[in-house]
C-alpha positions as CSV (number, residue, x, y, z in Angstrom):
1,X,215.1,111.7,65.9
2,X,213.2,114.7,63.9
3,X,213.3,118.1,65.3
4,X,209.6,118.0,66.0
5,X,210.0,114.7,68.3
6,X,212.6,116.0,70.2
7,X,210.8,119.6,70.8
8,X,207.8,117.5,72.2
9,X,210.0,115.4,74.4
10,X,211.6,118.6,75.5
11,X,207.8,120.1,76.2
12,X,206.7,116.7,77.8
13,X,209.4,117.0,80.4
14,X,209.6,120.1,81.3
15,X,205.5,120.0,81.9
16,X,206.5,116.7,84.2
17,X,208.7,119.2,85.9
18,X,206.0,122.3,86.6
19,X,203.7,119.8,87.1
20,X,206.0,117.9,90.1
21,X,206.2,121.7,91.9
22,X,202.8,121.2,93.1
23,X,203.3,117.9,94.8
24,X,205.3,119.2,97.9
25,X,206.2,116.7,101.3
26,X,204.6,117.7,104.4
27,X,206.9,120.1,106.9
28,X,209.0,118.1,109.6
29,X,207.6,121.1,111.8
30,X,205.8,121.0,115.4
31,X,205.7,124.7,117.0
32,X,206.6,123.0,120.7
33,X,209.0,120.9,121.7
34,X,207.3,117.3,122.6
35,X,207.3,116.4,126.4
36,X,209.3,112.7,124.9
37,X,212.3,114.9,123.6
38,X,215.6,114.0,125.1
39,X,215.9,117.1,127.0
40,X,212.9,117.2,128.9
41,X,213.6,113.4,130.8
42,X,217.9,113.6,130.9
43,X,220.4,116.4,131.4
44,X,221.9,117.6,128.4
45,X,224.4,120.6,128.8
46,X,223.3,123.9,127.2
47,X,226.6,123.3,124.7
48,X,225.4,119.5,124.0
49,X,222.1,121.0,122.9
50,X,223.5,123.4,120.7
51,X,225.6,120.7,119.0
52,X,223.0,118.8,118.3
53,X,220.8,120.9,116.9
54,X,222.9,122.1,114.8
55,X,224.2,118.9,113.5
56,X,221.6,116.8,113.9
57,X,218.5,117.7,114.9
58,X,217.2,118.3,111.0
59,X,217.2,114.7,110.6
60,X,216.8,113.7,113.9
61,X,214.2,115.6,115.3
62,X,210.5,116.5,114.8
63,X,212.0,120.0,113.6
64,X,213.6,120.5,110.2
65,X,215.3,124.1,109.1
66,X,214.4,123.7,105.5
67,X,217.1,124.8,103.2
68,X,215.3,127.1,100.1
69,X,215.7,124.1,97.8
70,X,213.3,122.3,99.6
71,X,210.6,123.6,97.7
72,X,212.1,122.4,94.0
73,X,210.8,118.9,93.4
74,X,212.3,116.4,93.4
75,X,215.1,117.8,95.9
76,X,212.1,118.3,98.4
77,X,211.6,114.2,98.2
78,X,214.7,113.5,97.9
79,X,215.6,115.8,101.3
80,X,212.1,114.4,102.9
81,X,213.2,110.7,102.3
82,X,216.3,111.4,104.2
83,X,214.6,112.9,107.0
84,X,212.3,110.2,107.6
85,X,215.0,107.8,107.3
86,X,217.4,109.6,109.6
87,X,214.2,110.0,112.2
88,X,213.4,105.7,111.6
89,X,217.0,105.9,113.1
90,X,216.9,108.0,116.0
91,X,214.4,110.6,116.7
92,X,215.9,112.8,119.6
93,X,212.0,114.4,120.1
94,X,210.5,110.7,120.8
95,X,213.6,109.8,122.8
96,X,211.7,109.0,126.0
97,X,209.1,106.6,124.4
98,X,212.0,104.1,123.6
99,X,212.4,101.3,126.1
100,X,215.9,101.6,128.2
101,X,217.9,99.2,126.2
102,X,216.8,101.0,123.2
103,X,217.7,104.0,124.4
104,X,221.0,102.6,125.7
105,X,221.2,101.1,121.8
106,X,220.8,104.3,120.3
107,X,223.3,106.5,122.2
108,X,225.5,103.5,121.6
109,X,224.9,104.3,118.0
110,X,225.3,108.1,118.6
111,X,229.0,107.1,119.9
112,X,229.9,104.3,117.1
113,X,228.8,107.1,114.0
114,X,230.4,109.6,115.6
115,X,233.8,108.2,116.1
116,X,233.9,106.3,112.1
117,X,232.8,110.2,111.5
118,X,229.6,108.7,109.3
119,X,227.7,111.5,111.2
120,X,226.7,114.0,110.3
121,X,226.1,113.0,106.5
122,X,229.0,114.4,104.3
123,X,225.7,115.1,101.7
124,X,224.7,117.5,104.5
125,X,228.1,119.0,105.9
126,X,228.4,119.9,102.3
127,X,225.5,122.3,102.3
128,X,225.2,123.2,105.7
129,X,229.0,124.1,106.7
130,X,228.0,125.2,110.5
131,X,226.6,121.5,110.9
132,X,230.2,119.8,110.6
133,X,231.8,118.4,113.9
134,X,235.2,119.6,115.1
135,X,237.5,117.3,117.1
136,X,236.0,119.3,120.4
137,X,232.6,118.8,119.3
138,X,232.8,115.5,118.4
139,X,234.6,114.4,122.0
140,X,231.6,116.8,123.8
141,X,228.7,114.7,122.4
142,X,230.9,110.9,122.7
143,X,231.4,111.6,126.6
144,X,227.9,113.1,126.9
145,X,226.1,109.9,125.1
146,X,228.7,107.4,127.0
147,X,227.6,109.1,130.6
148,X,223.9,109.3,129.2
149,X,224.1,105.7,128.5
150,X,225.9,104.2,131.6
151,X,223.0,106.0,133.8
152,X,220.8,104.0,131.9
């Protein structure tokens, strides 16, 4: 490869990469909470709350903290993709439009992730330190979700 062919692959890649910047996903970001969010139709306990959203409601939730990355593409995709995906899951904001046995599924779900410690992502943890689940933390939100779902 001649010197001139590689300078215009470098060139033709790093305008790909300017050129990706002004392609950014659309904010996870509603300025009130919904009236189908978890919260508003059961009890959850001030230090439950906290817990998850902390550790889960970025992905779970119709409201994202964005880390600063989030604007340097294609980390903003890549972060977007993983929001949608974890919200497909389980969306704690739409919570109340799922049908009973669906909502009895998900906290099922909540309890099963928890306990093979699959949640919250290690990809996640990594970045965001405060979001990792202590022993405590982790029994708080399994006996909160196990009561939530036997009232169901």
């Amino acid at each position: 490869m001649t010197p001139t062919t590689r300078k215009k692959i470098l060139l033709g890649t790093l305008a790909a990469i300017i050129a990706m910047q002004f392609f950014q996903p659309a904010l996870n970001i509603h300025s009130h909470p919904t009236h189908t969010a978890i919260e508003k139709h059961f009890d959850v306990p001030a230090d439950v709350q906290q817990i998850l959203k902390t550790s889960c409601y970025d992905c779970h939730s119709n409201n994202t903290q964005y880390p600063w990355y989030f604007k340097l593409q294609p980390l903003g995709w890549w972060l977007d993709h993983h929001i949608e995906e974890g919200k497909e899951h389980l969306n704690f904001d739409e919570f109340a439009t799922y049908t009973a046995d669906k909502q009895k599924h998900k906290l099922e779900e909540v309890v099963e992730t928890i306990q093979g410690h699959e949640m919250p992502l290690k990809s996640y943890t990594l970045v965001h330190r405060d979001a990792q689940l202590n022993s405590t933390q982790q029994q708080q939100l399994i006996k909160w979700a196990q009561q939530l779902q036997q009232r169901l």
